[in-house]
BAKE-26292 format. One record per residue (C-alpha): z, y, x; residue in one letter. Coordinates in pm, whole numbers, plus 50000, padded with zeros to 5 digits. Each point is the difference from the previous one (the first is absolute). Example, Ala and Ser with C-alpha at 12.3 -4.5 7.8 and 13.67 -1.06 7.14 Angstrom:
BEGIN
up,north,east,code
50780,49550,51230,A
49934,50344,50137,S
end
This chain:
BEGIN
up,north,east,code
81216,90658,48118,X
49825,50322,49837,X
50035,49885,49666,X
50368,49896,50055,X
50107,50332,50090,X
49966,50144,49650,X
50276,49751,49880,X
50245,50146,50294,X
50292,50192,49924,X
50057,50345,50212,X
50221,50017,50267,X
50350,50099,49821,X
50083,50155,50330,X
49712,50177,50050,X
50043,50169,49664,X
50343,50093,50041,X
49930,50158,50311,X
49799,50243,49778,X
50219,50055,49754,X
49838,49777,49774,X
50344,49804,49921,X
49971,49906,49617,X
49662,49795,50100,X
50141,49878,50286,X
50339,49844,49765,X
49705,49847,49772,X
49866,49860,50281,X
50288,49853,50133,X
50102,49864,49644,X
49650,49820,49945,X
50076,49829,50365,X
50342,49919,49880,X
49857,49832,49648,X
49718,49813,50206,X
50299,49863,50210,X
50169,49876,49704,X
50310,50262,49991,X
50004,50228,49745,X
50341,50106,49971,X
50060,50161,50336,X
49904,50434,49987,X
49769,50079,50245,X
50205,50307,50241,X
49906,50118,50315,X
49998,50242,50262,X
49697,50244,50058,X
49859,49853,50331,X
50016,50219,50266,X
49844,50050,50364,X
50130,49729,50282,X
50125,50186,50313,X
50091,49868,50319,X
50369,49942,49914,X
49864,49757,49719,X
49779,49852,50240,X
50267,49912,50243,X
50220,49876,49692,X
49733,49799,49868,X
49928,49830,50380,X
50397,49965,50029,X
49994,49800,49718,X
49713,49769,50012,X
50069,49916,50369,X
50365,49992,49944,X
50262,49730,50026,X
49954,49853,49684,X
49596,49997,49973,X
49933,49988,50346,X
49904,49618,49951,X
49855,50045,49682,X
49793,50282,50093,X
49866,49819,50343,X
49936,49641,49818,X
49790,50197,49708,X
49772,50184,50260,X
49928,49659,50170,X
49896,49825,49682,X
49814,50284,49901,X
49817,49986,50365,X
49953,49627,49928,X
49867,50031,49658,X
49766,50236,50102,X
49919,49781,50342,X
49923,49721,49746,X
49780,50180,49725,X
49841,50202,50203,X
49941,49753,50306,X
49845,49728,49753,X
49768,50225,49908,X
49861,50114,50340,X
50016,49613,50127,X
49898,49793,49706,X
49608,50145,49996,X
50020,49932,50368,X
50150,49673,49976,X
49863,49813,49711,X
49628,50136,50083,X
50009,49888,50372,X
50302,49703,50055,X
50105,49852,49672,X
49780,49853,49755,X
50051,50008,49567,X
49721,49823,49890,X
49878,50331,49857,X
49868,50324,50142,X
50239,50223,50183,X
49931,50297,49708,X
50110,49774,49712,X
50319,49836,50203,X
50080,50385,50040,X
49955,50061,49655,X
50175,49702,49886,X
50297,50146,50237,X
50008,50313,49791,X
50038,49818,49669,X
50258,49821,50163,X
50210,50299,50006,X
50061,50025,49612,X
50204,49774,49971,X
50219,50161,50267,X
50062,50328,49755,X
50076,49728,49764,X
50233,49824,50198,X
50220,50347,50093,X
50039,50094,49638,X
50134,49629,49908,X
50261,49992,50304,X
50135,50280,49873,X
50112,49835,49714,X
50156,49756,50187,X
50088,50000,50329,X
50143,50317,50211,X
49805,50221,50217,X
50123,49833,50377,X
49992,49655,49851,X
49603,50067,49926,X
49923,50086,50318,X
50210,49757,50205,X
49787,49743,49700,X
49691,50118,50032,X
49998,50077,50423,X
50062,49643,50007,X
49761,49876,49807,X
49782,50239,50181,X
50088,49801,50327,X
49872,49701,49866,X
49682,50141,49904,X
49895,50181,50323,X
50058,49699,50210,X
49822,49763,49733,X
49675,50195,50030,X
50050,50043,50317,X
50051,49608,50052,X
49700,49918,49798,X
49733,50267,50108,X
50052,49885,50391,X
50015,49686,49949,X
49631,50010,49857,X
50120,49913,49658,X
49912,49625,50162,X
50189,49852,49674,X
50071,50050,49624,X
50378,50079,50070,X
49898,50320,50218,X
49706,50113,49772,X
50282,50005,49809,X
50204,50220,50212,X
49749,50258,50043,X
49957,50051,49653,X
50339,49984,49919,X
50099,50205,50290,X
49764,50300,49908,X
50043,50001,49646,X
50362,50010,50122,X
49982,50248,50224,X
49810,50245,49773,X
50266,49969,49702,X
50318,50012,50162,X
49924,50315,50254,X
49913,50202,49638,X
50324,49869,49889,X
50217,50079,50313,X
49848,50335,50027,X
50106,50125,49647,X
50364,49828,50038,X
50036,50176,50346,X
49884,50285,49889,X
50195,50026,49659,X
50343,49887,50226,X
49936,50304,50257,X
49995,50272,49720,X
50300,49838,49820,X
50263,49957,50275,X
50048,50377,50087,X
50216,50197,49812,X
49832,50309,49794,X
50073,50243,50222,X
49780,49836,50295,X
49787,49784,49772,X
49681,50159,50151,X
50120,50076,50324,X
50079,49565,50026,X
49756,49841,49817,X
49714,50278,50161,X
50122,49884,50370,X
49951,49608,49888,X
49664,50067,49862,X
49866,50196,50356,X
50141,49741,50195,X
49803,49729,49785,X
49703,50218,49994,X
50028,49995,50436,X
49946,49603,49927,X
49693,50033,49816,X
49827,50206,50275,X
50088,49791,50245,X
49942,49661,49869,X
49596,50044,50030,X
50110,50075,50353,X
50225,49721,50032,X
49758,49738,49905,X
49734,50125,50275,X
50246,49997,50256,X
50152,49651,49933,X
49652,49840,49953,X
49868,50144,50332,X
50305,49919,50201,X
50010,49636,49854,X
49668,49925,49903,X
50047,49896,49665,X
50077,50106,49665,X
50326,49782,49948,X
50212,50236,50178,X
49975,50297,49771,X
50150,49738,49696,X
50267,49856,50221,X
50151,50339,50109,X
49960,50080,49622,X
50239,49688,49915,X
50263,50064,50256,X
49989,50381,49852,X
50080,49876,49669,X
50251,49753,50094,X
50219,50256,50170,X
49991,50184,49705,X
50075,49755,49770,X
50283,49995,50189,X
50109,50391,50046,X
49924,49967,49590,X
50253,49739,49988,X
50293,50215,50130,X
49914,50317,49765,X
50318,50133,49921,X
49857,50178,49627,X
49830,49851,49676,X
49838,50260,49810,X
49861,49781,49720,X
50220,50055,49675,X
50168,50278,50190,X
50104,50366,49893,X
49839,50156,50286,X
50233,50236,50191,X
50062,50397,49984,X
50134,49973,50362,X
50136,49865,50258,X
50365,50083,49823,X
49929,49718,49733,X
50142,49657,50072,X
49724,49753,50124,X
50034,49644,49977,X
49926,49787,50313,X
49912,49671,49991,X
49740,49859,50171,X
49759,49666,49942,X
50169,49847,50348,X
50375,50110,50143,X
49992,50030,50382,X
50212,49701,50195,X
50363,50131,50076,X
50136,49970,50326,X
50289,49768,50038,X
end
């Protein structure tokens, strides 16, 4: 992380703000190149101080009629990521030290975890190519789904045969790639569904709310295991999480991927979500 900061750019806004304009339209022009458009001319407006009015605008418009859903269904995926990642972590020393066995040390089925989540950075760059930002998560949560209750299956079940040693490998390794994965989708879909004028406003409220699930989830996992006695519980509340938002994800009314992203609110949006709602007849 040290050494990467030398190959930053500064923030174009910051420089703006102090006076610093002609750096901040190079800036902005080697962003543009790196993003493959170089015809467009980098203009903008000097930044100026948020007051309450554009507080109150910005809140209007994020919790308004037409992103009220949006907004409410990215803060609970963000919560669940975070749940996920940050709940594995707490509950897998615990858990494969104590209840389920690897046929190697707790340390190195930890470390073999970590490795595992490469190939989720890899995996969010490729379904970018391919496949749009709600249909990778509704994707990817249910392959999740699969994965939680396989280890789970296998590691209670005493891994008694081949099929559930199986599982628990295949459910960890799983578990590991895919909550790298949905995190960076989730993430990457909260700050490109708000228009620019509330960009950070939005996509700041979906990362706090996530960041409330990954206090909690050490917390969570305590509780459930001392009110039920075993460490099952934890992983089965964690599958009906991501179920029901598999399913909020599936009735997203935005795709961002491909997308110019909006000014404002005044642009047209397109609606059309993964799943229609039944009409009423």
């Amino acid at each position: 992380t040290f050494l990467s900061v030398a190959f930053l750019n500064e923030s174009p806004s910051w420089l703006a703000s102090r006076g610093r304009e002609e750096e901040a339209r190079e800036v902005l022009s080697r962003i543009m190149r790196m993003n493959g458009s170089c015809c467009a001319k980098p203009e903008f407006s000097a930044p100026r101080k948020k007051v309450y009015a554009d507080i109150r605008r910005d809140l209007g418009v994020i919790f308004g009629p037409a992103m009220l859903y949006t907004t409410l269904v990215s803060c609970f995926t963000c919560f669940c990521m975070n749940v996920l990642y940050y709940g594995g972590l707490y509950a897998f020393p615990q858990v494969l030290s104590e209840d389920v066995a690897t046929g190697t040390s707790p340390a190195f089925a930890l470390l073999i975890g970590c490795f595992w989540e490469a190939p989720g950075y890899i995996m969010a760059l490729s379904y970018d190519r391919v496949m749009g930002r709600r249909l990778t998560l509704v994707f990817n949560l249910t392959a999740l789904v699969v994965c939680v209750l396989a280890f789970v299956h296998g590691g209670s079940n005493n891994q008694e045969s081949m099929v559930e040693y199986v599982m628990v490998r295949f459910g960890y390794a799983g578990y590991k790639c895919l909550a790298i994965t949905l995190n960076l989708v989730a993430f990457t879909y909260a700050a490109e569904i708000y228009p620019v004028s509330c960009r950070v406003t939005g996509s700041g409220l979906s990362i706090g709310v996530g960041r409330i699930g990954a206090v909690t989830a050490p917390l969570a996992y305590e509780w459930t295991r001392e009110f039920s006695g075993t460490w099952t519980t934890f992983f089965y509340i964690l599958a009906c999480l991501v179920i029901l938002d598999a399913t909020l994800v599936a009735f997203l009314p935005f795709e961002t991927r491909g997308k110019v992203l909006k000014e404002s609110m005044d642009d047209s949006h397109e609606t059309d979500p993964l799943c229609q709602p039944a009409e009423c007849t």
